[in-house]
ZAROGU-973748 format. One line per 3 residues: number of its first residue (from 1); for each residue x negated, y, z negated of C-alpha. Coordinates in nm, 3 decimals. Layout:
NUM = X/Y/Z  ...
//
This chain:
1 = -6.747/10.115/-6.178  -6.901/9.837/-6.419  -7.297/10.047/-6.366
4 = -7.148/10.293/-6.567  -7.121/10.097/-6.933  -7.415/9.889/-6.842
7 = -7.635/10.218/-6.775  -7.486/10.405/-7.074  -7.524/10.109/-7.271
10 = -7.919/10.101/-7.189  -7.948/10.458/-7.242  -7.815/10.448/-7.565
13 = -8.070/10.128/-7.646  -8.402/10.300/-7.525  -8.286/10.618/-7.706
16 = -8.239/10.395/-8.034  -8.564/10.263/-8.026  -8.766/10.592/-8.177
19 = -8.531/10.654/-8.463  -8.609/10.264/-8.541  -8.931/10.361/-8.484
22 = -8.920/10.682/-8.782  -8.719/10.480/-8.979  -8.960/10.193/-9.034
25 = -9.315/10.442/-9.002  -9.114/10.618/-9.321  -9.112/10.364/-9.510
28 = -9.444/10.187/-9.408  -9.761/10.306/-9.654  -9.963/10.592/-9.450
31 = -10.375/10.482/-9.473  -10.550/10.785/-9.610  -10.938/10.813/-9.479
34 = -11.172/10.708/-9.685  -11.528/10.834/-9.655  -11.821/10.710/-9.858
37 = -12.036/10.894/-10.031  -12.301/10.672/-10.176  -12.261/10.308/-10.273
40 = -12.055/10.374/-10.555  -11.882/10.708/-10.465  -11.644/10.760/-10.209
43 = -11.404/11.040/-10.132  -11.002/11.028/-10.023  -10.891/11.268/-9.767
46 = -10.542/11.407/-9.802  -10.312/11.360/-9.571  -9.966/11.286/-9.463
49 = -9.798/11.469/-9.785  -9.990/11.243/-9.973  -9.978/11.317/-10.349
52 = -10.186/11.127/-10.650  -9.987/10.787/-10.615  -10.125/10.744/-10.273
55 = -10.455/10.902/-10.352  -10.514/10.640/-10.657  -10.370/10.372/-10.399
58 = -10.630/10.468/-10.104  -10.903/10.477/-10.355  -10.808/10.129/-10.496
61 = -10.741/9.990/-10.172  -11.094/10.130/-10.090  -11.277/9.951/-10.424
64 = -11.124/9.630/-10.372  -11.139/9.558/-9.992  -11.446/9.765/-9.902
67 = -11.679/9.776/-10.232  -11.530/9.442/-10.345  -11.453/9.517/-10.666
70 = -11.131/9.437/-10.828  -11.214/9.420/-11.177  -11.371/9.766/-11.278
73 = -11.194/10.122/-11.269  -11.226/10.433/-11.079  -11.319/10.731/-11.198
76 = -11.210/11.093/-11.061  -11.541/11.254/-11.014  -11.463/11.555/-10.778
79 = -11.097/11.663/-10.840  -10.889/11.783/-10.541  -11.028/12.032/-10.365
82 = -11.195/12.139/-10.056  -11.338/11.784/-9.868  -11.672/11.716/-9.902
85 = -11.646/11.452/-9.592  -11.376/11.619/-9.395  -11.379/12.024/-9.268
88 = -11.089/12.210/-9.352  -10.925/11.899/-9.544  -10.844/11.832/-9.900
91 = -11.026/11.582/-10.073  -11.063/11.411/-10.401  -11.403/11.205/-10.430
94 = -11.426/10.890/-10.699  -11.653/10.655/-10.819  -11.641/10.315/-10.942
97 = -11.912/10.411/-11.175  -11.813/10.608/-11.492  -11.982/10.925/-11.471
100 = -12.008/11.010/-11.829  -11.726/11.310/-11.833  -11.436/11.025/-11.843
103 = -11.103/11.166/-12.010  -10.784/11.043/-12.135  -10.504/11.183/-11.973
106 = -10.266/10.926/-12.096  -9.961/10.792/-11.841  -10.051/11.071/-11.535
109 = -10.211/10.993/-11.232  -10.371/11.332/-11.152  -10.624/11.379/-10.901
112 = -10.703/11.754/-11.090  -10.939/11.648/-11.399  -11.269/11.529/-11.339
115 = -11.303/11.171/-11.553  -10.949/11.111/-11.520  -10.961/10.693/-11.449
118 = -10.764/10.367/-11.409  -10.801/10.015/-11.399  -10.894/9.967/-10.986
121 = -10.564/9.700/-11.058  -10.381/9.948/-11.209  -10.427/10.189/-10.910
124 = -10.383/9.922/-10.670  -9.982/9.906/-10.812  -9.952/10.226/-10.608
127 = -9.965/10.072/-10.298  -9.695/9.882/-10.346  -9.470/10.174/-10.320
130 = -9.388/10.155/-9.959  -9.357/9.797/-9.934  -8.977/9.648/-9.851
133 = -8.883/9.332/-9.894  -8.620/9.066/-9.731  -8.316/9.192/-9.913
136 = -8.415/9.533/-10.043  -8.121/9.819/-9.915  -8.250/10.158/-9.829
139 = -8.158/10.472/-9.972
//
């Protein structure tokens, strides 16, 4: 009976493939949504167990590759809270504008204090959080 370890053997293949699957999606950076709110203003939905380090990243991502600007920094204008874009969601709306309440809030990275801000560079740091490179070892 050779079938036997052949079959077993592709069984156990196909089965391997979604844990692969998790194991890469886990460590690959979840996009947030991104909804504009006026050509400056835009708001981050929450998602995925996103916390501020992703937040700051989607919003950065959002300046630089959508608004084109790389050089500025974004401003918290709308802490966390109920979406403005998105029913039932939690949302966190910035601008790349300063909107005249900006506050120091030295090394954090809330997304709770209207005017908190960061250099759109700065922010854009967070992305690289998830990325893995030729060599790295996993946890």
């Amino acid at each position: 009976m050779v079938r036997f370890p052949i079959l077993a053997g592709a069984a156990l293949a196909v089965t391997a493939l979604p844990v692969a699957a998790q194991v890469v999606s886990a460590f690959s950076e979840p996009r947030l949504p991104v909804n504009r709110l006026s050509n400056t203003t835009f708001e981050v939905i929450e998602k995925y167990g996103a916390g501020p380090r992703q937040i700051w990243c989607a919003a950065a991502d959002y300046a630089i590759n959508t608004l084109g600007d790389d050089r500025g920094r974004i401003y918290v204008v709308t802490p966390r809270g109920p979406a403005q874009t998105a029913a039932g969601a939690k949302g966190v709306a910035f601008s790349t504008q300063d909107p005249g309440i900006a506050v120091s809030t030295g090394y954090s990275v809330t997304t709770d204090v209207a005017g908190a801000n960061l250099l759109i560079i700065h922010a854009e740091q967070f992305c690289n959080d998830y990325l893995i490179e030729p060599g790295d070892t996993l946890p």
